[in-house]
DSSP file (Angstrom, degrees, kcal/mol; ACC not computed):
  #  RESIDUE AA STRUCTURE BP1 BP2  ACC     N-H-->O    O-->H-N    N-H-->O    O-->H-N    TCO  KAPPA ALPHA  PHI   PSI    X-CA   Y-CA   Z-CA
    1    1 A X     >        0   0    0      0, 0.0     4,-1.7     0, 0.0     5,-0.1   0.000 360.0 360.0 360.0 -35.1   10.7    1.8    2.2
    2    2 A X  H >>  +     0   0    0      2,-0.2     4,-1.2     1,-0.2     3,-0.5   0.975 360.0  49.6 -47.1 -58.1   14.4    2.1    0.9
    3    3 A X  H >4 S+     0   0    0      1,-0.3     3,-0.6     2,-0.2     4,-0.3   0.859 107.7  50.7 -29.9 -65.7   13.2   -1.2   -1.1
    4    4 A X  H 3>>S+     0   0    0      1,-0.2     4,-1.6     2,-0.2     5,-0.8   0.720 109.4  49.2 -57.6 -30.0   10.1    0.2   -2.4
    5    5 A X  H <X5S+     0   0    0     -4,-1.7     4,-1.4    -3,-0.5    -1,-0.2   0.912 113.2  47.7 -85.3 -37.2   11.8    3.5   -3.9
    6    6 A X  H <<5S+     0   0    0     -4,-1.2    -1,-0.2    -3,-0.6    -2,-0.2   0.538 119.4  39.4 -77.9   7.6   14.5    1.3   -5.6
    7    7 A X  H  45S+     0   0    0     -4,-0.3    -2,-0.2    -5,-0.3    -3,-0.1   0.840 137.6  14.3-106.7 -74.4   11.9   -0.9   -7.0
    8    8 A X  H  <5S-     0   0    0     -4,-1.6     2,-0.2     1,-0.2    -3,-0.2   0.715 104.1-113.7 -69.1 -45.6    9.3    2.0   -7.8
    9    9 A X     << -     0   0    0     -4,-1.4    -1,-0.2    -5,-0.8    -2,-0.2  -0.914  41.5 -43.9 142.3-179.5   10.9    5.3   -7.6
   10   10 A X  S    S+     0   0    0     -2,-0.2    15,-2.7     1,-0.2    16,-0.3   0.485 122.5  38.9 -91.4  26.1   11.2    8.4   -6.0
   11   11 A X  E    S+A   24   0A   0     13,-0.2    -1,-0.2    -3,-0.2    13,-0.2  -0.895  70.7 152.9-146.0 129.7    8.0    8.8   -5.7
   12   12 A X  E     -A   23   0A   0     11,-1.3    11,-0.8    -2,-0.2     2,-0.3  -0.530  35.3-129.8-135.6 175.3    5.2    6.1   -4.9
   13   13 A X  E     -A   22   0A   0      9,-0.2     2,-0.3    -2,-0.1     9,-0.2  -0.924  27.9-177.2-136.6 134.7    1.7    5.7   -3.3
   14   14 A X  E     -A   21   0A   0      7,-2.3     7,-1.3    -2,-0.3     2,-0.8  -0.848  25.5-125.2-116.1 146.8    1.1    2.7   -0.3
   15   15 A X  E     -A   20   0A   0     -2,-0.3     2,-0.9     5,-0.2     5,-0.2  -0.788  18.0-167.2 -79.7 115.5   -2.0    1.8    1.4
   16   16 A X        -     0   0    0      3,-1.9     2,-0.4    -2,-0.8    -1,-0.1  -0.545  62.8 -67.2-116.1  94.0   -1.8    1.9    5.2
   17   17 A X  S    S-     0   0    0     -2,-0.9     2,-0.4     1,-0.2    -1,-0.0  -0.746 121.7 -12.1  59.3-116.3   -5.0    0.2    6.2
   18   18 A X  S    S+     0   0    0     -2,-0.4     2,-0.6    -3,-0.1    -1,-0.2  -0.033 123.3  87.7-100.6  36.4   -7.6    2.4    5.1
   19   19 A X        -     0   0    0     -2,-0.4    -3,-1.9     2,-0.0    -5,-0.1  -0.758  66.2-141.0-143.2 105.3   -5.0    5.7    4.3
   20   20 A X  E     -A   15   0A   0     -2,-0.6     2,-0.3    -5,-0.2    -5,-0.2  -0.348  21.8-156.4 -66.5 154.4   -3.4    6.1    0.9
   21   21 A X  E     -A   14   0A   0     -7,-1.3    -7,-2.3     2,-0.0     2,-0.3  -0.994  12.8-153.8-133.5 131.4    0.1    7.4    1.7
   22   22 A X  E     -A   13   0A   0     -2,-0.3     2,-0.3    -9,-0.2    -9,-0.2  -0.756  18.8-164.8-117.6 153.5    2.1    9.3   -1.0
   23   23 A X  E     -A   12   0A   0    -11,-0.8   -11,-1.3    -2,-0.3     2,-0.6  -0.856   4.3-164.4-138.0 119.0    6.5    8.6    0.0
   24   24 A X  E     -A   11   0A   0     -2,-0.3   -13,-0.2   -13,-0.2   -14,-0.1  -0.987   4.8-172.5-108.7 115.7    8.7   11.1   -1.8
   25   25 A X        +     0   0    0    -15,-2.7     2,-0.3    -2,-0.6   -14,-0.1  -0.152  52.5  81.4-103.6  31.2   12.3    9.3   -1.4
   26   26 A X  S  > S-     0   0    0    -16,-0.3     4,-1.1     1,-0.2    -2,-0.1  -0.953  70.7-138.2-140.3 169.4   14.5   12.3   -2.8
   27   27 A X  H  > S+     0   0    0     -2,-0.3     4,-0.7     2,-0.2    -1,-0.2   0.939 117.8  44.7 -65.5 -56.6   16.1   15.7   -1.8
   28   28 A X  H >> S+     0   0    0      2,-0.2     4,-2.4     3,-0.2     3,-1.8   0.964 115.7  44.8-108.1 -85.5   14.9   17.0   -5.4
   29   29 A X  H 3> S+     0   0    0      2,-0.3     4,-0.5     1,-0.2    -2,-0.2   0.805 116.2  50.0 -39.8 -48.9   10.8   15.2   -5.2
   30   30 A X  H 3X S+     0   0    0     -4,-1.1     4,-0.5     2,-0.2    -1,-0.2   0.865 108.7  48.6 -68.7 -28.9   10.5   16.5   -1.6
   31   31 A X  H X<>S+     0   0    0     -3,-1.8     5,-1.5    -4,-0.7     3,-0.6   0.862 114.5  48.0 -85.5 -22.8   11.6   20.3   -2.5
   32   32 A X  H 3<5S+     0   0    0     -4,-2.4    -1,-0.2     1,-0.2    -3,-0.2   0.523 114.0  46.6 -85.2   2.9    9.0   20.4   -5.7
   33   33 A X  H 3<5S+     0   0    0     -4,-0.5    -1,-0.2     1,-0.1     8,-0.2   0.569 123.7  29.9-117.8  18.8    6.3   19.2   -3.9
   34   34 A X  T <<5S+     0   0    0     -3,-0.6    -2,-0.2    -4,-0.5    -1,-0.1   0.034 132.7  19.8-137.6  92.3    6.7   21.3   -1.1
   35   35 A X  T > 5S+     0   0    0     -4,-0.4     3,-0.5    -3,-0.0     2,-0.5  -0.105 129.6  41.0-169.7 -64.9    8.2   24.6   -2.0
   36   36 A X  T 3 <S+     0   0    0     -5,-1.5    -5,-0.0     1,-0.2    -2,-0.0  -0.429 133.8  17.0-103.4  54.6    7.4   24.6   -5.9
   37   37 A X  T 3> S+     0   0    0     -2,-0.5     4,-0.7    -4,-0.1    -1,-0.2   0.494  77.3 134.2 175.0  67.3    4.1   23.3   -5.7
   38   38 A X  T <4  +     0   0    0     -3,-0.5    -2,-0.1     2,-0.2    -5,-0.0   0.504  68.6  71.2 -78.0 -16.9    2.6   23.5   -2.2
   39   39 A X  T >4 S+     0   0    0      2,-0.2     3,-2.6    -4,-0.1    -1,-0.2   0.958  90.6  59.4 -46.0 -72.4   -0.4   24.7   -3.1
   40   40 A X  T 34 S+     0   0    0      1,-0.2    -2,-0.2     3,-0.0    -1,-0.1   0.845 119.0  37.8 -15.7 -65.7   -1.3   20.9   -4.8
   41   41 A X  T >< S+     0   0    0     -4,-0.7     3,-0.5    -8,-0.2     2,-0.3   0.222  88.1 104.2 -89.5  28.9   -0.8   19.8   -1.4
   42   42 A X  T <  S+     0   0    0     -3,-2.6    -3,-0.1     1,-0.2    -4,-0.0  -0.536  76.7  35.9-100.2 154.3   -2.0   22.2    1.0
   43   43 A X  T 3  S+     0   0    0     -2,-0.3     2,-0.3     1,-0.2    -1,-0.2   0.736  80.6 151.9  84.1   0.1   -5.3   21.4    2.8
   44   44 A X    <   -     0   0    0     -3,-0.5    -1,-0.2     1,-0.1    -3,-0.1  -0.450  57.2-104.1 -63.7 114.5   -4.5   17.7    2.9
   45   45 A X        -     0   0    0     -2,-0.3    -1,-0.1     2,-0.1     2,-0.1  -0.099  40.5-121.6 -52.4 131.0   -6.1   15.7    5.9
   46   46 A X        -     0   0    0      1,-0.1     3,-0.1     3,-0.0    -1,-0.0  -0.802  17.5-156.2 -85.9 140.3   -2.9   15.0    8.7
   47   47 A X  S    S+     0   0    0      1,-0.1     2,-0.2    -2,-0.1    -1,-0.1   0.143  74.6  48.3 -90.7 -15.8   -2.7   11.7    9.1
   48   48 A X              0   0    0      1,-0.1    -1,-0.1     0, 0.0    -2,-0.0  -0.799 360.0 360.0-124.9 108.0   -1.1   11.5   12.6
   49   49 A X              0   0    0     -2,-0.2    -1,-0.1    -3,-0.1    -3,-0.0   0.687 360.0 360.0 -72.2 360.0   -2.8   13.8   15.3
């Protein structure tokens, strides 16, 4: 994933089999999406039970 983030960014989206996966690779990308705009992701299917 380290790869993918220097390649892409700090934020990406991967397919894993049938489950799109969104990767925030930063300190800064992880606190705005959730803290300053958790709402946008709230309600979101979990992906590992």
């Amino acid at each position: 994933l380290f790869g993918l983030a220097q390649k892409l960014g700090p934020i990406y989206r991967i397919r894993l089999g049938l489950q799109d996966v969104v990767v925030l690779n930063s300190n800064k990308t992880i606190e705005e999406a959730l803290i300053q705009k958790w709402v946008d992701f709230a309600g979101r299917p979990q992906i590992l039970d």
